[in-house]
Backbone as JSON, one array per atom type, in Angstrom:
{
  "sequence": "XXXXXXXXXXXXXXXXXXXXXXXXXXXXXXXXXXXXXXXXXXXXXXXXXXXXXXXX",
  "N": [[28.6, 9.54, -7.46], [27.17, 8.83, -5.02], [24.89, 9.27, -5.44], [23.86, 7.95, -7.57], [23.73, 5.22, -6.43], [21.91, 6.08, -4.34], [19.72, 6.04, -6.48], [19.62, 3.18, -7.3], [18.56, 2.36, -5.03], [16.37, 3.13, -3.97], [14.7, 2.4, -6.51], [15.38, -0.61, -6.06], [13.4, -1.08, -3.47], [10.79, 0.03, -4.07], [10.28, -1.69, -6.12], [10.66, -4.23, -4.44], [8.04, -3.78, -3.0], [6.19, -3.49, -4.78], [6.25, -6.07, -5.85], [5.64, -7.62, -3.92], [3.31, -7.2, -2.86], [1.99, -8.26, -5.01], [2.59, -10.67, -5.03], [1.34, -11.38, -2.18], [-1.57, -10.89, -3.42], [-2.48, -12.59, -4.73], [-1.19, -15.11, -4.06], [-3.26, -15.1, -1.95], [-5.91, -15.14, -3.56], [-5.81, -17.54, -4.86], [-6.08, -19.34, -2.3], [-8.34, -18.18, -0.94], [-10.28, -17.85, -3.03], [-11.44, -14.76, -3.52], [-12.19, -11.53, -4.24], [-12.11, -9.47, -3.01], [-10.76, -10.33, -0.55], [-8.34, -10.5, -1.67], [-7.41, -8.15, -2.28], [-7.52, -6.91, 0.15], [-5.27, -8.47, 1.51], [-3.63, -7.81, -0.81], [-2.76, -4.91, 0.12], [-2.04, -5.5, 2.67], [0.01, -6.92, 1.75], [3.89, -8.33, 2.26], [3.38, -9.19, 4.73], [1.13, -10.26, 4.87], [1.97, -12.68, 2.97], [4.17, -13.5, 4.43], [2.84, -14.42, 6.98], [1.34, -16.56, 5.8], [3.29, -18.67, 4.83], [4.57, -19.3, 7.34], [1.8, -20.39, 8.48], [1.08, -22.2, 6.74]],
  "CA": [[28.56, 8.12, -7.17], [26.62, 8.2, -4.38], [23.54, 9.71, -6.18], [23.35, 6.39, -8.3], [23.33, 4.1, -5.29], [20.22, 6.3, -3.77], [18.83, 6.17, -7.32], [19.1, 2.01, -7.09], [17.92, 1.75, -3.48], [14.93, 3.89, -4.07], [13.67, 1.67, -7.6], [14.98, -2.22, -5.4], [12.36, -0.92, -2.89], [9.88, 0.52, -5.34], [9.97, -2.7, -7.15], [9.97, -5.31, -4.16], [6.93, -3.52, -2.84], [5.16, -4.15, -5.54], [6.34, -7.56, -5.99], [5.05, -8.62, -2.17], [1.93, -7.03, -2.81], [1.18, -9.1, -6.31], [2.44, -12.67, -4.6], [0.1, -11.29, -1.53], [-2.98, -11.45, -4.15], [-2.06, -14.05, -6.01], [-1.58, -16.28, -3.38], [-5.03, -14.88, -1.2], [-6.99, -15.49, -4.65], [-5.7, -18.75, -5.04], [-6.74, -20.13, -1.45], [-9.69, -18.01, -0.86], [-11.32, -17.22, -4.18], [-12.25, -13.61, -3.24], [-11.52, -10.35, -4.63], [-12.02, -8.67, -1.41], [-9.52, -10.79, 0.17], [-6.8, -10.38, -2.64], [-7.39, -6.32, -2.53], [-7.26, -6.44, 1.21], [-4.24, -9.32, 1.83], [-2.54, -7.23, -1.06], [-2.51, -4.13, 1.25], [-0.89, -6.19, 3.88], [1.75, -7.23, 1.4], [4.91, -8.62, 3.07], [3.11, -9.54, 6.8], [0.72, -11.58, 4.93], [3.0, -13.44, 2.35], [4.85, -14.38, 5.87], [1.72, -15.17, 7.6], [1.06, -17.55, 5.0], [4.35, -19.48, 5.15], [4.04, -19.66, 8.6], [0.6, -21.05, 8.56], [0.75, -23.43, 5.56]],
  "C": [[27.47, 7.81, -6.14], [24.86, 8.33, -4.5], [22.44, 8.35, -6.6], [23.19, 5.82, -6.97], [22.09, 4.29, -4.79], [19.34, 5.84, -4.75], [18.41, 3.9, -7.22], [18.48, 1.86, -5.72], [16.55, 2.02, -3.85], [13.77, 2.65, -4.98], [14.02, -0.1, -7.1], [13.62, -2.21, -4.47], [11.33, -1.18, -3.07], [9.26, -1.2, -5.77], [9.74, -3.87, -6.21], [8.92, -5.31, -2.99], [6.13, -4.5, -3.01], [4.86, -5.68, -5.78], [5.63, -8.26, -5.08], [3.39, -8.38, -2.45], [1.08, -8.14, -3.93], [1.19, -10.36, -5.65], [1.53, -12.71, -3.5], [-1.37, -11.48, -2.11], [-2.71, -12.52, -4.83], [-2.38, -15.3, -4.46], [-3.04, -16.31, -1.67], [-5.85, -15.28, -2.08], [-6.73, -16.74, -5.04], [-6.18, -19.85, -3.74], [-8.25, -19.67, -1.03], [-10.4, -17.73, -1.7], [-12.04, -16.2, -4.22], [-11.41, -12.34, -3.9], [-10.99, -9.43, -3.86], [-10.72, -9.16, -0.87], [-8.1, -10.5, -0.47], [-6.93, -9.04, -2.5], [-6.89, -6.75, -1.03], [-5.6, -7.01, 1.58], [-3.07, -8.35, 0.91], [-1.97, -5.77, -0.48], [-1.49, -4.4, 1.79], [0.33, -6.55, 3.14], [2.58, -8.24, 1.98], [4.53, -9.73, 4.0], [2.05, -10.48, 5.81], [1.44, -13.19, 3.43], [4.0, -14.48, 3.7], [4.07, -15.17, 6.95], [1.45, -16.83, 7.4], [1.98, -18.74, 5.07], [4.31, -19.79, 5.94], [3.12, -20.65, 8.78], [0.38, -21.9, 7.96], [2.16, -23.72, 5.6]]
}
């Protein structure tokens, strides 16, 4: 039982990584029109998705 639970923690993680990182480019390439910026902002992930809210 407690196998499964690690096995979901591990792939909610996994998955809302990735998720922070895509709405991080997405919404860097939608205000600054740069590639650079969407590669770099999606790095940051998370911190700049919150930035953003913050700031706008």
């Amino acid at each position: 039982m407690e196998e499964n639970q690690n096995k979901i923690v591990k792939k909610t993680v996994k998955s809302g990584i990735t998720f922070g990182s895509a709405l991080a480019m997405v919404i860097s390439y939608t205000t600054w029109h740069s590639v650079g910026w969407a590669i770099f902002h999606g790095i940051l992930s998370w911190v700049y998705v919150i930035y953003f809210i913050i700031r706008y």
